[in-house]
C-alpha positions as CSV (number, residue, x, y, z in Angstrom):
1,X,-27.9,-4.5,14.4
2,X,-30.6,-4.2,17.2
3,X,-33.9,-3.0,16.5
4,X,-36.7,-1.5,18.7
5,X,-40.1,-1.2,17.9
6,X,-42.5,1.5,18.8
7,X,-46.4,0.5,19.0
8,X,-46.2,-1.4,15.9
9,X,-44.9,1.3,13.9
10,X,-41.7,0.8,11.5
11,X,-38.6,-0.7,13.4
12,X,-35.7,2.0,13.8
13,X,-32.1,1.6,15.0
14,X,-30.2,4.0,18.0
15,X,-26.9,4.5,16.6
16,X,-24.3,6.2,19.3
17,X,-20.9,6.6,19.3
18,X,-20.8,9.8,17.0
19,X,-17.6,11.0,18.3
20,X,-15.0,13.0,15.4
21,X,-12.2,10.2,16.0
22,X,-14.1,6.8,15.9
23,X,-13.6,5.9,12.0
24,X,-9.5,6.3,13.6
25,X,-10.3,4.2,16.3
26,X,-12.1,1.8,14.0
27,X,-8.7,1.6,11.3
28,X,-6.8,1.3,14.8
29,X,-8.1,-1.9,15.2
30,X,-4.8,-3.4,13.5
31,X,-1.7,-2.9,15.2
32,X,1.6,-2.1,14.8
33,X,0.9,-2.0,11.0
34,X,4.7,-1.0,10.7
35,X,6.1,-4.6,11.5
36,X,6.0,-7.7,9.6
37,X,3.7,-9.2,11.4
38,X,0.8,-6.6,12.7
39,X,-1.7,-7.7,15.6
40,X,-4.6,-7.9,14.5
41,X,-7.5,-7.7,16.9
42,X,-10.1,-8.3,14.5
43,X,-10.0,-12.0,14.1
44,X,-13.3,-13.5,13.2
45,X,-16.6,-12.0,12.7
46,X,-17.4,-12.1,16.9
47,X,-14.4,-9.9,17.8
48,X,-15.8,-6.6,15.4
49,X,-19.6,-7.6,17.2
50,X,-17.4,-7.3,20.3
51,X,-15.7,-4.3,18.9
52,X,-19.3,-2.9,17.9
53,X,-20.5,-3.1,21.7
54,X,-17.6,-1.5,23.4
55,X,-17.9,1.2,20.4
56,X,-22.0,1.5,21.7
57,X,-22.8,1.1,18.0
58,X,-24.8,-1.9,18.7
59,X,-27.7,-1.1,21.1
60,X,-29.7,-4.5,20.9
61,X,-28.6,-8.5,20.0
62,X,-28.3,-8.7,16.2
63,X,-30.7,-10.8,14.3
64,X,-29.5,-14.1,13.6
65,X,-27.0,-14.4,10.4
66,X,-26.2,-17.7,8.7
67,X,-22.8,-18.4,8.9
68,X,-22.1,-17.5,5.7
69,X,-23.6,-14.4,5.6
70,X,-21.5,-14.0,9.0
71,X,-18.4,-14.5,6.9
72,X,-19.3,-11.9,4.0
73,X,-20.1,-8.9,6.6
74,X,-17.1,-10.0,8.2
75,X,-15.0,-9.5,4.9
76,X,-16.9,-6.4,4.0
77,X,-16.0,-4.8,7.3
78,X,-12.5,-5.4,7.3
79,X,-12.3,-4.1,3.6
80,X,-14.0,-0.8,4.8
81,X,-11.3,-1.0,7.4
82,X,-8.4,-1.0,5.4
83,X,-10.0,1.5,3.0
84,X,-10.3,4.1,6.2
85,X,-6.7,3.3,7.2
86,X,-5.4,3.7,3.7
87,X,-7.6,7.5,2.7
88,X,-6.1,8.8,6.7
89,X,-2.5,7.4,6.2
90,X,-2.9,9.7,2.7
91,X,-3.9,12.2,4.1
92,X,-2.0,12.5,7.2
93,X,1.3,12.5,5.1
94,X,-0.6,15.5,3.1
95,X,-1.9,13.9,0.1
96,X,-4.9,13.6,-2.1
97,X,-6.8,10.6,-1.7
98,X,-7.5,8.5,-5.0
99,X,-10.3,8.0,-7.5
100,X,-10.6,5.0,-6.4
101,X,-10.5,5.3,-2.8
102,X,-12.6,8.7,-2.9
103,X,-15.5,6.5,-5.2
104,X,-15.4,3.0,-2.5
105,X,-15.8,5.9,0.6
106,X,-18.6,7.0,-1.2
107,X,-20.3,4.2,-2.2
108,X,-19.9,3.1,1.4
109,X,-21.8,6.3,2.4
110,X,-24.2,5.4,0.3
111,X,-25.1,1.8,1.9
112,X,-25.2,3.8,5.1
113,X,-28.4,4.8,6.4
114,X,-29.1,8.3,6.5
115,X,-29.2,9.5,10.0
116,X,-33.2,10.3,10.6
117,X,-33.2,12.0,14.1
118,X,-32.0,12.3,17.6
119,X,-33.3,9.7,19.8
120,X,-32.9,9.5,23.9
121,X,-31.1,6.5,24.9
122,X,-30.9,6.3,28.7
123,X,-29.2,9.3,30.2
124,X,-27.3,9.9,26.3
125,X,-28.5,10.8,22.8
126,X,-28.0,8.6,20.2
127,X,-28.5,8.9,16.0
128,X,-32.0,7.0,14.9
129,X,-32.2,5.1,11.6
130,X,-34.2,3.3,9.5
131,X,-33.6,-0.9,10.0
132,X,-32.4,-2.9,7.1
133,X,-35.5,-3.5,4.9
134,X,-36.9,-7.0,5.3
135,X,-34.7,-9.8,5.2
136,X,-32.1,-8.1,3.2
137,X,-28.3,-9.5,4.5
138,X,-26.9,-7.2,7.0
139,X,-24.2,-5.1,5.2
140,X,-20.9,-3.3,6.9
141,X,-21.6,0.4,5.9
142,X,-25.4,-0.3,7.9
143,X,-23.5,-2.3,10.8
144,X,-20.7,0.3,11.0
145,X,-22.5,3.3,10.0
146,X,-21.7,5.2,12.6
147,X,-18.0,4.5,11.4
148,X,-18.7,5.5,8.1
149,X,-20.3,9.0,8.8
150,X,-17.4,10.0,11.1
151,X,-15.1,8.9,8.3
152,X,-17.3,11.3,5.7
153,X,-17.4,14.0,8.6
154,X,-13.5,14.0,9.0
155,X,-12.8,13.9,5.6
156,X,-15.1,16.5,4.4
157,X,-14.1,19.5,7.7
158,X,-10.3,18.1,7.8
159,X,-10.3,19.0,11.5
160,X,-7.6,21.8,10.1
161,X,-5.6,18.8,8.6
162,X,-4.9,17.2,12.3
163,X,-4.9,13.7,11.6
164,X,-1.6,12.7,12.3
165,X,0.2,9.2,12.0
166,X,2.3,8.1,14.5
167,X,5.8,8.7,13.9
168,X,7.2,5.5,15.8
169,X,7.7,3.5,12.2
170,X,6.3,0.2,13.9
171,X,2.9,1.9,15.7
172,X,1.0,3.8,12.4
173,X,-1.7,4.3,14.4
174,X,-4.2,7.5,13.3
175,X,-5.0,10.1,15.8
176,X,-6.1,13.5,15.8
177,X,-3.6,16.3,17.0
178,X,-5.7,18.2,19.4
179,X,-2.6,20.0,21.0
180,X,-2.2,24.1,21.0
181,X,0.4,24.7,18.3
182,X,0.0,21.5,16.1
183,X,3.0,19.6,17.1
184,X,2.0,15.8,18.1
185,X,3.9,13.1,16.9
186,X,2.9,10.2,18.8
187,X,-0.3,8.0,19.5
188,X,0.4,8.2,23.0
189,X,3.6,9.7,24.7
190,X,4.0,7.0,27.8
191,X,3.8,4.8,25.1
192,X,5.7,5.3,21.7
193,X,6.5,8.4,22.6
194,X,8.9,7.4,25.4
195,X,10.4,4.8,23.5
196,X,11.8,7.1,21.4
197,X,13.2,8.9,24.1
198,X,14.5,5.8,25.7
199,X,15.8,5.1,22.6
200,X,17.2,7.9,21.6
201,X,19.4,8.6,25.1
202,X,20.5,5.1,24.7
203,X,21.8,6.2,21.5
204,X,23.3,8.9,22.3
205,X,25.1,7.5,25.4
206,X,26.3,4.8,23.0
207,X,27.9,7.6,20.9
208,X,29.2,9.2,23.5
């Protein structure tokens, strides 16, 4: 993660990309988890520094990570991943998440740095933390942290239970229902949404 330096005082880290939805646009990084064979758009350890960047989580070059190290945050990150996806999908269908799943959120909440202060960055704000402590490996909850606090955020003010799955069985996606009386169903209506109505009136003219 990119550092800046201030007259020789401690190094810190800008964190943006705060916003209520991006641990659901982080777990949306596999898709169409309902078919056999899901994209996935996370292949090796360049795509999430790609994904990072368009996310503005990453606000300078990372330091320099030996390939295997590369391959560990890599891993790490897709686990926290799968653990986002897996506590949303629960509680989208209205359940309780797990002792286990509750105890890996919050140990990954734990490995995140603590947000310190608001910093300007440019014409935006942006979250300032401490830097990983000498040469110690970078680790996905300090990468993704940002990821990890909107995931704690969500959980913990359940947005009046308005994360919502997808209903079209092959899409999954996570979203939040932002609409007036609650009633979303689908990730994106010119999407999945209107190939259930497609599909649907071809049904029915079938029938008929």
């Amino acid at each position: 993660m990119g550092a800046a330096t201030n007259s020789g005082r401690a190094r810190a880290v800008l964190v943006a990309g705060g916003r209520p939805s991006l641990c659901l646009d982080y777990a949306n990084t596999q898709c169409w988890r309902g078919l056999e064979s899901p994209t996935e758009t996370l292949r090796r350890p360049a795509d999430l520094i790609d994904w990072c960047r368009r996310a503005s989580l990453l606000t300078a070059p990372l330091r320099s990570m030996t390939p295997g190290a590369s391959a560990t945050l890599f891993a790490e990150a897709i686990a926290l991943r799968e653990l986002i996806y897996r506590a949303f999908s629960t509680l989208a269908a209205g359940g309780s998440l797990s002792a286990s799943d509750l105890s890996a959120l919050n140990a990954a909440v734990a490995r995140a740095p603590p947000r310190a202060r608001i910093a300007q960055l440019g014409a935006q704000y942006a979250w300032q933390v401490g830097a990983p402590a000498g040469s110690a490996p970078l680790s996905a909850p300090q990468l993704l942290a940002a990821v990890v606090w909107s995931a704690a955020d969500l959980i913990v003010a359940a947005r009046e239970n308005r994360v919502r799955q997808c209903a079209n069985d092959a899409c999954r996606w996570l979203f939040l229902d932002a609409s007036r009386n609650a009633s979303r169903r689908w990730c994106d209506m010119s999407a999945c949404g209107n190939r259930a109505k497609a599909r649907r009136h071809y049904l029915k003219q079938r029938a008929g």
